[in-house]
N, C-alpha and C positions, 0 to 999 in steps of 0.2 A: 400652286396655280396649275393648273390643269390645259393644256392648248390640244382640240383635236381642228384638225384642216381634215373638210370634206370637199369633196367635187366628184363630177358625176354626169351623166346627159342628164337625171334629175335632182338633183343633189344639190344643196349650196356649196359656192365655191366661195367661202370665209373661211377666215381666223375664228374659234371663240374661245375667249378666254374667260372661264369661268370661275370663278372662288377666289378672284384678284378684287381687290378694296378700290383700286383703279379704276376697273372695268364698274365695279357695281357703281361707283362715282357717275362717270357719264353716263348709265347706262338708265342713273336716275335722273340725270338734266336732263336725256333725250325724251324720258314719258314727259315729264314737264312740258317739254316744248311741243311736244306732238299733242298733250292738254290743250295746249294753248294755240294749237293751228289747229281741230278739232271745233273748237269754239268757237272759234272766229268764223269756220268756212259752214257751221251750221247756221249761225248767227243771217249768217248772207244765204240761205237757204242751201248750200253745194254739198248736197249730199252725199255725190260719186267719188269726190274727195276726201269728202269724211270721213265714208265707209272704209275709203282703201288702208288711210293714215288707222283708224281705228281697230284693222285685223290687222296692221305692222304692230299695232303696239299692242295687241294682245300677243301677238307672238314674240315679242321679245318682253312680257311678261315672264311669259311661261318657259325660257330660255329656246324656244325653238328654232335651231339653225336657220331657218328662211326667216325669219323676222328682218333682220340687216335687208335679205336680198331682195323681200318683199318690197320695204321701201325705195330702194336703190332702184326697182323699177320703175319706179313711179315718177322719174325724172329722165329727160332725154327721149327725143322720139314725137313723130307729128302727136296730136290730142293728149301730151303729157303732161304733169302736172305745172312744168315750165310752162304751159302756153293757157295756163287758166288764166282768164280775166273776169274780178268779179263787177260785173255790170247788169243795167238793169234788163240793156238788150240781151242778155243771156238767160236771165229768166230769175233771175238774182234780185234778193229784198235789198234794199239800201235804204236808211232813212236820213231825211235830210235834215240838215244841220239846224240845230237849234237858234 
């Protein structure tokens, strides 16, 4: 297993552990689940979300150090993704219940 710690004024400031059967573990539930928040927030038309979730998970595709820190933005902070609500007053598809 291989661990480089980077940081920097540009630089991610992670762990990555790379060539661990652990790491590739989570690292395959995490695309999973970012499938399936992806999905959902196109599904409701939230494209600005999607977009984000979908360069995090291109980047931890392709093993890119900002991948983690991309997402980890994306939480915390006024207009972040803790404060999305999908509604209709927001501009957002919803259909109603059968």
């Amino acid at each position: 297993m291989r661990i480089r710690l980077s940081g920097g004024a540009r630089a991610p400031c992670s762990l990555l552990f790379t060539g661990s059967p652990e790491a590739d573990v989570h690292r395959a539930a995490l695309q999973r689940l970012l499938d399936d928040a992806i999905e959902l927030l196109e599904e409701h038309h939230e494209q600005h979300w999607a977009a984000w979730l979908r360069v995090g998970q291109h980047q931890l595709s392709g093993d890119d150090p900002y991948g983690p820190d991309h997402l980890l933005r994306a939480f915390g902070g006024m207009g972040s993704f803790n404060d999305l609500l999908i509604l209709r007053q927001n501009g957002h598809r919803i259909r109603d219940r059968a």
